[in-house]
Structures are given as structure tokens and as C-alpha cells.
DRENBALUM-613893 format. One record per residue (C-alpha): residue number from 1; chain; x, y, z; residue in one letter. Coordinates in steps of 0.1 Angstrom, whole numbers, padded with zeros to 4 digits. Each point is the difference from the previous one (the first is absolute). Layout:
<rs>
R    k  c     c1     c2     c3  r
R  NUM  A      X      Y      Z  a
...
</rs>
This chain:
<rs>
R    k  c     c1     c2     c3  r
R    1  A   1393  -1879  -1291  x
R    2  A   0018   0028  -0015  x
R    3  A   0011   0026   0023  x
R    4  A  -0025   0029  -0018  x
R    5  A  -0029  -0022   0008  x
R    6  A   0009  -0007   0036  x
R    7  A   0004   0039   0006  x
R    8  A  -0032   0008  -0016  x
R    9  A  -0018  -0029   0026  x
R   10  A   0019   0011   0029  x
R   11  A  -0013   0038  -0008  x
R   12  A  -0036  -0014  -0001  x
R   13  A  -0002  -0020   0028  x
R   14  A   0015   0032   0022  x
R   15  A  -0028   0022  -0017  x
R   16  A  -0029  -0029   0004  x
R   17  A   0018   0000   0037  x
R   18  A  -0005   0037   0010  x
R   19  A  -0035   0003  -0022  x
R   20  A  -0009  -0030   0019  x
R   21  A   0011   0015   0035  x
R   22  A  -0010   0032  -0001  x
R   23  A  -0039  -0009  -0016  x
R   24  A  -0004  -0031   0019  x
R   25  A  -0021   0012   0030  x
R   26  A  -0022   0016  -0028  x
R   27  A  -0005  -0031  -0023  x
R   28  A  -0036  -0010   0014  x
R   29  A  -0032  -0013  -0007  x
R   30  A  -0031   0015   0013  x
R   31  A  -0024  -0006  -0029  x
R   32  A  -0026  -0008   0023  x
R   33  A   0008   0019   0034  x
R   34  A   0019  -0020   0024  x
R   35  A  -0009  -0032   0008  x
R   36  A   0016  -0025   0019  x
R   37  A   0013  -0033  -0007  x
R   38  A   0004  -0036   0015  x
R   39  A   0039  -0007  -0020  x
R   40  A   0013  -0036   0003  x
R   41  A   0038  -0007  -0007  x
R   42  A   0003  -0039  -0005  x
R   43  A   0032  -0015   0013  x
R   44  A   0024  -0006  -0034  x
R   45  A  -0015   0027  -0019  x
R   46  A   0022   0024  -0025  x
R   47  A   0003   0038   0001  x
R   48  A  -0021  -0004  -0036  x
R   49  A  -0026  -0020   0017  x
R   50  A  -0007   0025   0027  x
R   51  A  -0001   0027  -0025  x
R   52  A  -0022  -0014  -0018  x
R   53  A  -0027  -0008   0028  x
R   54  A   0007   0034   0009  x
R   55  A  -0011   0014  -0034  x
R   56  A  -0031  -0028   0001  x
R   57  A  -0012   0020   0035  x
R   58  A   0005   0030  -0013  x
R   59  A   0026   0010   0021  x
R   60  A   0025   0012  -0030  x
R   61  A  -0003   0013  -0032  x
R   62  A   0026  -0013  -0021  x
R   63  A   0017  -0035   0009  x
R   64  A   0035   0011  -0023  x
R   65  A   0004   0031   0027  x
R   66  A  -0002  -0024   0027  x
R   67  A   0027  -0021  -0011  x
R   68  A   0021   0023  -0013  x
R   69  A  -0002   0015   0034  x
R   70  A   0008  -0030   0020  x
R   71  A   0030  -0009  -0024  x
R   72  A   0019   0032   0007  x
R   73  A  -0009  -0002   0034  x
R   74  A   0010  -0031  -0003  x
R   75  A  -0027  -0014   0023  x
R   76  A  -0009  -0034  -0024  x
R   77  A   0001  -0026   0028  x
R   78  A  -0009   0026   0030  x
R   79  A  -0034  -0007  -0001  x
R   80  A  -0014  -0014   0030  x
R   81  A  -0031  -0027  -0003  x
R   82  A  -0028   0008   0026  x
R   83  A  -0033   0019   0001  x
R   84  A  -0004   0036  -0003  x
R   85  A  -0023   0031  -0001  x
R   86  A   0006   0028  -0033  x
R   87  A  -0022   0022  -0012  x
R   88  A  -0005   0016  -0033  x
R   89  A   0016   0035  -0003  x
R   90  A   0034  -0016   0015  x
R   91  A   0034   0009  -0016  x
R   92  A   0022  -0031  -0012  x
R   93  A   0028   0010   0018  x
R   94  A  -0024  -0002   0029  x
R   95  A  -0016  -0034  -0010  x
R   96  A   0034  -0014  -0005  x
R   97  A   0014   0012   0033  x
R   98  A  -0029  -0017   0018  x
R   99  A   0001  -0032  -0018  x
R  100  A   0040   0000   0002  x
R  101  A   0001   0009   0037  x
R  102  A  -0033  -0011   0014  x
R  103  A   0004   0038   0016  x
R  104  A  -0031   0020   0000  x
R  105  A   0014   0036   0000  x
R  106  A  -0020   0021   0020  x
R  107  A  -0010   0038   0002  x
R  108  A  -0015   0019   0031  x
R  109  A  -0029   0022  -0006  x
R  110  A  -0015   0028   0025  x
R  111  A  -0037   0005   0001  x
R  112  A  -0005   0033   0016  x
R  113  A  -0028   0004   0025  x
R  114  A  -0026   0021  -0018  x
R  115  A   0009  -0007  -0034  x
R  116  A  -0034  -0007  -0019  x
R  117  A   0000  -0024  -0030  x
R  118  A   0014   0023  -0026  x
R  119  A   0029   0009   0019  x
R  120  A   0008  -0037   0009  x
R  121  A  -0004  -0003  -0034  x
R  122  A   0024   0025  -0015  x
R  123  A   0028  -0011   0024  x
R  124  A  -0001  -0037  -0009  x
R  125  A  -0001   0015  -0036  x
R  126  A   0032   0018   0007  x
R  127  A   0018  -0028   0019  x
R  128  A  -0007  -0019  -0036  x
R  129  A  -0021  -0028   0018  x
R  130  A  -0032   0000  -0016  x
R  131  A  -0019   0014  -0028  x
R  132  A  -0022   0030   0012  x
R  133  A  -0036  -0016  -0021  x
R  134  A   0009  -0034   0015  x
R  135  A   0005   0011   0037  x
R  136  A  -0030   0021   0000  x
R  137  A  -0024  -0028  -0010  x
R  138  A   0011  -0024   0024  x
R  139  A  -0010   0024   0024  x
R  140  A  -0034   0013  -0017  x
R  141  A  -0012  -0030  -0010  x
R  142  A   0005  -0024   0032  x
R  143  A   0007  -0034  -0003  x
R  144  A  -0024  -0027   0009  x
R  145  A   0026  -0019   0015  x
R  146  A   0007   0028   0024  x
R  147  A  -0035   0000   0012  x
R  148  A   0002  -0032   0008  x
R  149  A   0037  -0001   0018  x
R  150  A  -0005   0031   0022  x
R  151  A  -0027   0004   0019  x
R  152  A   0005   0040   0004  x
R  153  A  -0012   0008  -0034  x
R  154  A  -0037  -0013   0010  x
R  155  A  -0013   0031   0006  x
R  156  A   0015   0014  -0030  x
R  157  A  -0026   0019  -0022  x
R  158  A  -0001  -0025  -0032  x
R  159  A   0010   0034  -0026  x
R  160  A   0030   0012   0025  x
R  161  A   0033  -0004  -0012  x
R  162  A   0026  -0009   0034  x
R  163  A   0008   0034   0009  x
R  164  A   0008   0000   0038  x
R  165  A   0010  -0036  -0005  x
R  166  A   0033   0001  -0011  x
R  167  A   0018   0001   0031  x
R  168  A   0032   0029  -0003  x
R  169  A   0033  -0021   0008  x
R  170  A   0032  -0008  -0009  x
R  171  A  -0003  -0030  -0023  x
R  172  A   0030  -0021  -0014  x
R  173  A  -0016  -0015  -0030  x
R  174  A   0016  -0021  -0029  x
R  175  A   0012   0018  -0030  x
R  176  A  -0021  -0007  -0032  x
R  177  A  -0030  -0006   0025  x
R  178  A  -0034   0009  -0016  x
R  179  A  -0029   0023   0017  x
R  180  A  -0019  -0024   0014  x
R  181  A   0028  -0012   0018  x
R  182  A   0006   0031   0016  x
R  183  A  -0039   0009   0007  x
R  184  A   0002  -0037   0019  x
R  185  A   0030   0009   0022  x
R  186  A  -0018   0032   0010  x
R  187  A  -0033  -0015   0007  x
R  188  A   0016  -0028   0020  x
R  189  A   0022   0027   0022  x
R  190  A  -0038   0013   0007  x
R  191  A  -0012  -0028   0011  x
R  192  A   0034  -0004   0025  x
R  193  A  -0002   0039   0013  x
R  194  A  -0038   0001   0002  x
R  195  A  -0007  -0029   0024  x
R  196  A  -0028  -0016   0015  x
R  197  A  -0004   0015   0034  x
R  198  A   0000   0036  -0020  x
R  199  A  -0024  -0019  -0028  x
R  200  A  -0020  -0009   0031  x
R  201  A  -0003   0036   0013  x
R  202  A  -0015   0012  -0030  x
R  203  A  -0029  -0028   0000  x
R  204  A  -0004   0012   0036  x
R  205  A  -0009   0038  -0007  x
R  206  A  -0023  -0011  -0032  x
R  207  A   0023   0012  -0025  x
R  208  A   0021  -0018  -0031  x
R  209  A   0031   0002  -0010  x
R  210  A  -0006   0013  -0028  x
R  211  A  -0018   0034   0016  x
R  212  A   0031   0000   0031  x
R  213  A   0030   0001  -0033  x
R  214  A  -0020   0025  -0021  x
R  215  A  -0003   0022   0037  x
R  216  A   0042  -0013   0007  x
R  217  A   0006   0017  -0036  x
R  218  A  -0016   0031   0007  x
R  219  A   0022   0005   0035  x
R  220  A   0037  -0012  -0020  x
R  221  A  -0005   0029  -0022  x
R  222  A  -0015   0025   0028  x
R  223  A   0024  -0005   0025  x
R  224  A   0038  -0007  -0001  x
R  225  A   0002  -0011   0039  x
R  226  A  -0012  -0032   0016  x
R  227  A  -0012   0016   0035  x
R  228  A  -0019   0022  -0019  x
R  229  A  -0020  -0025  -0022  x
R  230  A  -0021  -0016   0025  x
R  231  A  -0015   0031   0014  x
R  232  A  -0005   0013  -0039  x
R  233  A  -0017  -0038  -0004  x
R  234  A  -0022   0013   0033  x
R  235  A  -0007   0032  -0017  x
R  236  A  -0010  -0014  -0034  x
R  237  A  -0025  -0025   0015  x
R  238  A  -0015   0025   0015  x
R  239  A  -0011   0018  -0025  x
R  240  A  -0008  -0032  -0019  x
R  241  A  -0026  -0006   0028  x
R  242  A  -0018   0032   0000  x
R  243  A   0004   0001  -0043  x
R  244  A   0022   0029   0003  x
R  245  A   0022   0000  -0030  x
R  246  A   0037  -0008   0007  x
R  247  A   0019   0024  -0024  x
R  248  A   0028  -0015  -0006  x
R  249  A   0027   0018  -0019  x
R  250  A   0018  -0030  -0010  x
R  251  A  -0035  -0017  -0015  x
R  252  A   0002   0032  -0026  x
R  253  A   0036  -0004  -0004  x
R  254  A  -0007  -0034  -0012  x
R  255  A  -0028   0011  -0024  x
R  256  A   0025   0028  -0015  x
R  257  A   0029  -0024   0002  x
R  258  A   0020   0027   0017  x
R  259  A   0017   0008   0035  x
R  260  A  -0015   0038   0008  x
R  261  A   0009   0009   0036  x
R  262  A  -0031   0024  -0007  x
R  263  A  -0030  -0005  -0018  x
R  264  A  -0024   0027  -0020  x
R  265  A  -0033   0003   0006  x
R  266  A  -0005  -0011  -0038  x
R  267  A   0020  -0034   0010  x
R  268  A  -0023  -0010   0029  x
R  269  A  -0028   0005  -0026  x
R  270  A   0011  -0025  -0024  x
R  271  A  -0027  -0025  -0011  x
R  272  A   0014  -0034   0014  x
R  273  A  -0017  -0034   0023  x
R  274  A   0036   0007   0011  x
R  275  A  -0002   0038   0014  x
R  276  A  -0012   0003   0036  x
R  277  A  -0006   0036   0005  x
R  278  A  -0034  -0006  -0019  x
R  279  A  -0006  -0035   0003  x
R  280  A  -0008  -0008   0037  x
R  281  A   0014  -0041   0013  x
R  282  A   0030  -0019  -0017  x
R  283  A   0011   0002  -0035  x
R  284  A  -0005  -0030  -0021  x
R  285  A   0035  -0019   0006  x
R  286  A   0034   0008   0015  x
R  287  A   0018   0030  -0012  x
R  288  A   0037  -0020   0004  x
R  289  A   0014  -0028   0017  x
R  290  A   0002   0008   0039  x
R  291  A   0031  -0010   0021  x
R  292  A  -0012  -0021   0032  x
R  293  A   0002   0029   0019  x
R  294  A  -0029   0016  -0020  x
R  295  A  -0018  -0036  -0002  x
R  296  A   0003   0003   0041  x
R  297  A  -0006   0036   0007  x
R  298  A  -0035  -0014  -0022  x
R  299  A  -0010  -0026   0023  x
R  300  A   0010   0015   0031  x
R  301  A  -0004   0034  -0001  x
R  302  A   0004   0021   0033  x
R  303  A  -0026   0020   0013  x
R  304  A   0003   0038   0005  x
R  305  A  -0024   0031   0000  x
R  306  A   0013   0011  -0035  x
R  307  A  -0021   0008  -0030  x
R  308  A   0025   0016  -0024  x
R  309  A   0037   0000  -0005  x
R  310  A   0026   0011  -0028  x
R  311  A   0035  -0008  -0010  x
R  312  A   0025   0029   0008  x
R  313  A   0030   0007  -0025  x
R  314  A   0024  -0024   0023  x
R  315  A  -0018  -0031   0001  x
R  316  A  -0020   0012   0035  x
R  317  A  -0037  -0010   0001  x
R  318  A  -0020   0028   0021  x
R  319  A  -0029  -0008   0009  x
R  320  A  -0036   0020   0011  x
R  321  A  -0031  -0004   0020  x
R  322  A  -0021   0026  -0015  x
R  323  A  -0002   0013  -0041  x
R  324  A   0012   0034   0015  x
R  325  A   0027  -0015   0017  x
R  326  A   0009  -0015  -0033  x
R  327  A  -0001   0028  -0024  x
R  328  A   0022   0020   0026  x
R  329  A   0029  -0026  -0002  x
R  330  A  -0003  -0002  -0039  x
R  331  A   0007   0037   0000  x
R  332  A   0028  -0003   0022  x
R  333  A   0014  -0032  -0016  x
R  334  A  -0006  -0003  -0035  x
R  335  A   0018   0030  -0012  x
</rs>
């Protein structure tokens, strides 16, 4: 091999090396959303072998990338034979460190209590975990297999999506994971946190679970402290009972998709099943996904002589007997 010629391949291989280093978490497949696979490595089998079962699932794009990759990684006879779970949308350098290591690497995710769909949603898009259309169809359209594994979702209106379902956590979850994956490991937390003496409870006082997590939702956004929520929980059945509209701020926050401290007149007149300054009971489905706090202040709220309250600029909830009682504290605390 002339010398020329060997200078010319060692240049290459350092330029495939680098391309293939620096691009190799964004070589994918995702033609079809993610989807996961069931991927057998045989005892005996070659680095080409498992590249091209890889390619055959779907898993890869281009079975030449693959092997150049493993040569200059110089991982030929690292691959280890068992049985594994990839999905589509995986990097190679990911697949290969899995099927090389038997390691599943793992990333920890933070549900906030409160965030609603969308906002779970734009996180997990952010974190680079799933794909925004994909996550929100798992949890529109809910799977049949989930209505039969968890009980819970019985009472579920057949149209509603699993807002107030998706239990806010911290979640280690595989990387290259799809969205159905995660929905599971929320709805499975649920069923953990929301047990069956609480479940119990709600069958006692007539009500579903469905009706106590679209009420939990509406006190996680009202009100930021937990000895607070059960006597809001009081106050809010209450005027259930009588058909006394709620008014709910945060209900109209959730139709605007805003945060407003105060509302206009013009935004508590907004046509919406969801606004309850002129539509008297609960709205159609939860407004986020409660924290058990919220889910308990619903089930056991604490009786009090209160008919109003508001939220004061540090978090405070004050909290009236009488209308005039009220409007007298908004003036003093809403500035």
C-alpha cells in the first residue's frame, strides 16, 4: 500500500470518525412514530448480522453506517446475545451501547403538579423524548388495553382524553422510550398514589373519580397551600349543592391558556363548557393533572362557614362569609 493511499484512508476514517460521533445520536428512524420492539441477539451472531436484523425491524436506516460505526469503535465482537426492548426513533450510538453493554441508560423526568397535557407535552418535547403528535394521541385517544388494566379509568367519559390522569412525578424512564411507555408509567403511579381506601371514599359520598380529579384540578390551580385546599374543596361543594356557580379564575385561565393574577370582566364572559362564572356545576373534564394533595383536599374537604375566598399576591388564601365581606378584601388585596 503506498504511503499516499494509506494517508488518504487514515484522513477518512478520522473524518467518517468525528461525522460519525458527532451526528450519531441524530441518525434515527421514526418513519412511523415510535414504536417499540421485541430485538433478539442469537448466541454466535456477527456485528453484520445484528445490523442487519436491526435494519429488517426498522430500527436503523442504513446497515453501511452501522458498521462503519462499530469498526472504528471497534466494538465487532462486543455484542452481547440476549433479549432486548428498542424503539424506533433510537440513535445507533444508542442502540449499540445497549446491545454492547446490556445498559439501559436512563433519564429522570419531572412532571409538575398542575401541568395540564400541553405542558407535559412541551417538556417531554424539549427533553428530546418523544414526538409532540405521538405523545398527544396516546393520551387523546386511550388505549383499550388501559381500560382493561386499570380499573380507575372506568368512569372515564368515552371522548376524554387522560387529563388529571397523568400522575406529576419524578420518573426515571429509559432513553429512546416511546409515548406510550411514558403515559403507562404515569397511569400506573396513579393507580399506586390513589388507593383503594381513598377509591372507597369516593363510592361512599356518590361521587366518581372522574368528577373528585376534575374538582382536585380546579383547587391545584386555585390554591398554592395544602391547609388551605380542603376548606376551598368545602367551599366549592357548597356552591355546587345550591347551583351556585364556582367562578374559578383558573377554569378561565385554562380556556385562555394564560396565568392572569386578575381577570376582566370580558374574560369571565368568554363562551366556554369550561368557564364557570356563567356556567353553574363542574366543567366537562379536569383542567390539569392534580397532585395528591388536590386529589385529597377533593375527597375530604373540611367543613367551614365560607362562601367565597381569593388568592392574595403572596400565595395567602383569604377567605369570606358574606359577598360584602368578599369584595371588601379584593379591594384591599388585589391591588
Amino acid at each position: 500500500m503506498s504511503r499516499p493511499f494509506l494517508i488518504a484512508v487514515i484522513i477518512s476514517s478520522i473524518i467518517v470518525f468525528l461525522g460519525i460521533n458527532i451526528l450519531s445520536p441524530y441518525l434515527v428512524v421514526n418513519l412511523e412514530g415510535s414504536r417499540e420492539v421485541d430485538f433478539v441477539i442469537e448466541k454466535g451472531e456477527s456485528a453484520a448480522e445484528v445490523g442487519a436484523a436491526l435494519k429488517k425491524e426498522g430500527l436503523i436506516n442504513n446497515e453501511f453506517t452501522f458498521s462503519i460505526y462499530v469498526f472504528l469503535k471497534k466494538l465487532e465482537d462486543d455484542f452481547k446475545a440476549g433479549e432486548y426492548k428498542l424503539y424506533t426513533g433510537m440513535g445507533i450510538g444508542e442502540i449499540i451501547k445497549i446491545l454492547t453493554t446490556g445498559i439501559y441508560p436512563e433519564v429522570k423526568i419531572t412532571i409538575i403538579e398542575g401541568w395540564n397535557i400541553k405542558d407535559i407535552t412541551k417538556y417531554l418535547v424539549k427533553k428530546n423524548l418523544v414526538d409532540s403528535k405521538d405523545f398527544l394521541n396516546e393520551t387523546q385517544n386511550v388505549d383499550v388495553e388501559w381500560l382493561v388494566k386499570y380499573d380507575f379509568l372506568k368512569d372515564k367519559p368515552e371522548r376524554a382524553s387522560l387529563e388529571g390522569y397523568l400522575f406529576p412525578d419524578t420518573y426515571k424512564i429509559f432513553v429512546g422510550t416511546n409515548s406510550k411507555a411514558i403515559v403507562n408509567k404515569m397511569l400506573s403511579n396513579f393507580e399506586k398514589r390513589v388507593n383503594k381506601e381513598m377509591l372507597d371514599e369516593i363510592k361512599f359520598q356518590g361521587k366518581t373519580l372522574y368528577e373528585i380529579l376534575v374538582m382536585a384540578s380546579i383547587i391545584e390551580k386555585e390554591v398554592p397551600k395544602d391547609e388551605d385546599r380542603k376548606i376551598v374543596a368545602d367551599v366549592f361543594y357548597k356552591r355546587l349543592k345550591i347551583g351556585k356557580a364556582l367562578e374559578s379564575c383558573a377554569t378561565i385561565n385554562y380556556i385562555l391558556g394564560d396565568s392572569k393574577k386578575k381577570l376582566s370582566f370580558e374574560d369571565t364572559r368568554v363562551e366556554s363548557s369550561y368557564n364557570t362564572y356563567i356556567h353553574p356545576g363542574l366543567p366537562p373534564g379536569p383542567i390539569c393533572n392534580p397532585s395528591l394533595s388536590a386529589i385529597k383536599a377533593a375527597i375530604y374537604p373540611q367543613k367551614n362557614d365560607y362562601w367565597y375566598f381569593l388568592s392574595a399576591d403572596d400565595g395567602t388564601t383569604i377567605f369570606s362569609k358574606t359577598i360584602e365581606e368578599h369584595i371588601k378584601n379584593k379591594a384591599k388585596y388585589l391591588k
